[in-house]
C-alpha positions in Angstrom: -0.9 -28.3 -40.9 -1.4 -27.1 -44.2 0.2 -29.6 -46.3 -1.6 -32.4 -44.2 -5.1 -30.8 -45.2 -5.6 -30.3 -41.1 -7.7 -27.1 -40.3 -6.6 -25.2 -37.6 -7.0 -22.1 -35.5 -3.8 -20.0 -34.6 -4.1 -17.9 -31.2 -1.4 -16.0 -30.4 -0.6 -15.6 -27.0 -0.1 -11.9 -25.9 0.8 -12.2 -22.5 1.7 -14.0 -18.9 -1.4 -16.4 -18.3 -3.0 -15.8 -21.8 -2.6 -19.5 -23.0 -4.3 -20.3 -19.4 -7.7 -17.8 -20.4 -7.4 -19.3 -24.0 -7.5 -22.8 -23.1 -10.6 -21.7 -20.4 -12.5 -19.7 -22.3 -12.7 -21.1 -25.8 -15.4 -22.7 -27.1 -13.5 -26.4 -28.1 -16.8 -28.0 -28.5 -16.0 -27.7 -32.3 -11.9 -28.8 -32.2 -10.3 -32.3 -32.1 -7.4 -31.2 -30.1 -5.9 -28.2 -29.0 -2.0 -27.7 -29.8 0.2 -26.1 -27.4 2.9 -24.9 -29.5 6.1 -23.6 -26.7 7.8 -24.8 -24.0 6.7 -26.1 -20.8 5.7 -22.9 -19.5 3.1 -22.7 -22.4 2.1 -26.2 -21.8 1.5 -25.6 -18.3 -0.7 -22.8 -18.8 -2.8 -24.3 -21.4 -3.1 -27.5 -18.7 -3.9 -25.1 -16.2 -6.9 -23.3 -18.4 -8.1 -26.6 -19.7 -8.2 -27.9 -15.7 -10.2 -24.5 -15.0 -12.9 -24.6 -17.6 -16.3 -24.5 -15.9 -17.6 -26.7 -18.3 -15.4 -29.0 -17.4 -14.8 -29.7 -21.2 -11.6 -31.3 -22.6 -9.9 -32.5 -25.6 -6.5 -33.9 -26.2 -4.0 -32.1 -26.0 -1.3 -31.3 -28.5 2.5 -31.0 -27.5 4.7 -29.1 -30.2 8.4 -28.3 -28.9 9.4 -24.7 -29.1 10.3 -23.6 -26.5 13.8 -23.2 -24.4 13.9 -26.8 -22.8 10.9 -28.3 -24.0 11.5 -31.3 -21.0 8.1 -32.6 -21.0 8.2 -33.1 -25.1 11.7 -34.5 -24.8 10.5 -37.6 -22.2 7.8 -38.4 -24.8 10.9 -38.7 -27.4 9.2 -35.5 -29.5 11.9 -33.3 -30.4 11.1 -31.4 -33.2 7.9 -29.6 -34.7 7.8 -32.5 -37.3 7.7 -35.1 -34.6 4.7 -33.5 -33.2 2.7 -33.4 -36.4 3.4 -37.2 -37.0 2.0 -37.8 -34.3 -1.5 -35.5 -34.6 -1.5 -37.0 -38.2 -1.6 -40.5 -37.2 -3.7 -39.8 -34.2 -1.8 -41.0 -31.2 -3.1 -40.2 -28.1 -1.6 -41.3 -24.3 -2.8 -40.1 -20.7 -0.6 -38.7 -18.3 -0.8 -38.2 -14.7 -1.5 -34.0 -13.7 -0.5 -33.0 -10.2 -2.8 -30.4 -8.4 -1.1 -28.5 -6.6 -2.6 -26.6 -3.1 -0.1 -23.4 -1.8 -1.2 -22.4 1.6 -4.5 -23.8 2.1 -5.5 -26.9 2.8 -8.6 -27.4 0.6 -9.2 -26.2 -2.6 -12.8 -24.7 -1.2 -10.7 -22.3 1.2 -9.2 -20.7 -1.7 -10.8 -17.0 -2.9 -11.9 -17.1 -6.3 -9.5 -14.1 -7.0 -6.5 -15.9 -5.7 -7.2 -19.4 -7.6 -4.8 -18.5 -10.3 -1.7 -18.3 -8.1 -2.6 -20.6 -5.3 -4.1 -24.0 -7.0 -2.1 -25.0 -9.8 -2.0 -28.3 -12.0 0.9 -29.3 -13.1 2.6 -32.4 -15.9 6.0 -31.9 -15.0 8.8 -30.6 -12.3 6.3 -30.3 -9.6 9.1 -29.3 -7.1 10.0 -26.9 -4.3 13.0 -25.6 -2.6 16.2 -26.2 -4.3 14.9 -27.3 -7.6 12.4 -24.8 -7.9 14.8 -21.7 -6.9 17.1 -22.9 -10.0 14.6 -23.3 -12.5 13.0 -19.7 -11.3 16.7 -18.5 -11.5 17.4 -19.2 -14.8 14.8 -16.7 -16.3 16.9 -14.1 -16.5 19.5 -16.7 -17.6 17.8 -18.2 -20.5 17.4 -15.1 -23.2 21.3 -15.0 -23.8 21.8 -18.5 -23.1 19.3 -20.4 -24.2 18.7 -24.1 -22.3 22.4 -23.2 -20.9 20.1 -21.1 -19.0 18.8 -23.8 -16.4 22.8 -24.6 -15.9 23.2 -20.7 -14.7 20.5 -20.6 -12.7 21.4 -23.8 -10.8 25.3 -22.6 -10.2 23.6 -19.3 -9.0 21.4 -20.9 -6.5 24.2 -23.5 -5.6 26.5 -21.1 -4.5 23.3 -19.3 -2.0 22.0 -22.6 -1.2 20.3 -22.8 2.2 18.6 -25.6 3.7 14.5 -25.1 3.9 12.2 -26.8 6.1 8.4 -27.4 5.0 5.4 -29.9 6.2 3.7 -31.4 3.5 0.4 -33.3 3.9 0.5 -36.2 0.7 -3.6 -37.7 0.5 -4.1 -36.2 4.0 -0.9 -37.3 5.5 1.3 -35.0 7.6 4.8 -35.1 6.7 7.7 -33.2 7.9 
């Protein structure tokens, strides 16, 4: 950012659901983008706080791989920090679809204030449940000693427990089972 001549703001994240308050709560009436510099659990929280702003403000929003898988970055082709920064400094922008995402209610309204955070989510990528979910949650514990070999652990892991689950669904106010 430096050798481009592009100012910038670092903010550290310090803890679970800090990039989420950070992209809420800051005033980005005076930024041109806002970089989200991890993997996709970073970028989700940072879509998450943007979503949440009661302002309802936004500004693009800056992908820069570092993270463990960094999926989302990889199906735009940006693999490395570089990659990012060429494309800030020529000023590409694209929309993307976001998923909102209800758990246990069936309208947002019916959700308490308190409980918004963990039960009304946005999400850009691997908006799943059941299987897929369980081996992505699974590899956690996975991914410190082994990296994006991780995600391969916590699949076999969940493989070998796998159970089939039932849900209903309702997709633009259609019940499905």
């Amino acid at each position: 950012m430096k050798q481009a001549s592009i100012p910038y703001e670092f903010h550290e994240t310090q803890y679970r659901n800090h990039a989420m308050e950070l992209a809420q709560t800051l005033n980005i009436e005076s930024y041109s983008c806002l970089a989200a510099v991890g993997g996709d659990g970073t970028l989700h929280e940072v879509i998450n706080g943007l979503l949440r702003r009661p302002d309802q403000k936004k500004v693009p929003l800056l992908l820069i791989p570092n993270g463990t898988g960094n999926d989302l970055c990889g199906s735009f082709h940006v693999d490395t920090v570089a990659q990012a920064l060429e494309s800030l400094h020529k000023g590409q922008v694209m929309q993307i679809d976001i998923l909102k995402i209800l758990l246990d209610h069936e309208h947002e309204s019916e959700i308490p204030e308190d409980m918004k955070t963990e039960k009304l989510r946005y999400s850009a990528i691997n908006s799943c449940f059941t299987l897929p979910a369980k081996c992505a949650h699974a590899a956690t514990k996975y991914k410190k000693c082994l990296g994006k070999k991780g995600y391969i652990a916590g699949a076999l892991s969940q493989f070998l427990k796998y159970r089939a689950d039932t849900f209903d669904i309702y997709i633009d106010d259609q019940l499905i089972h």
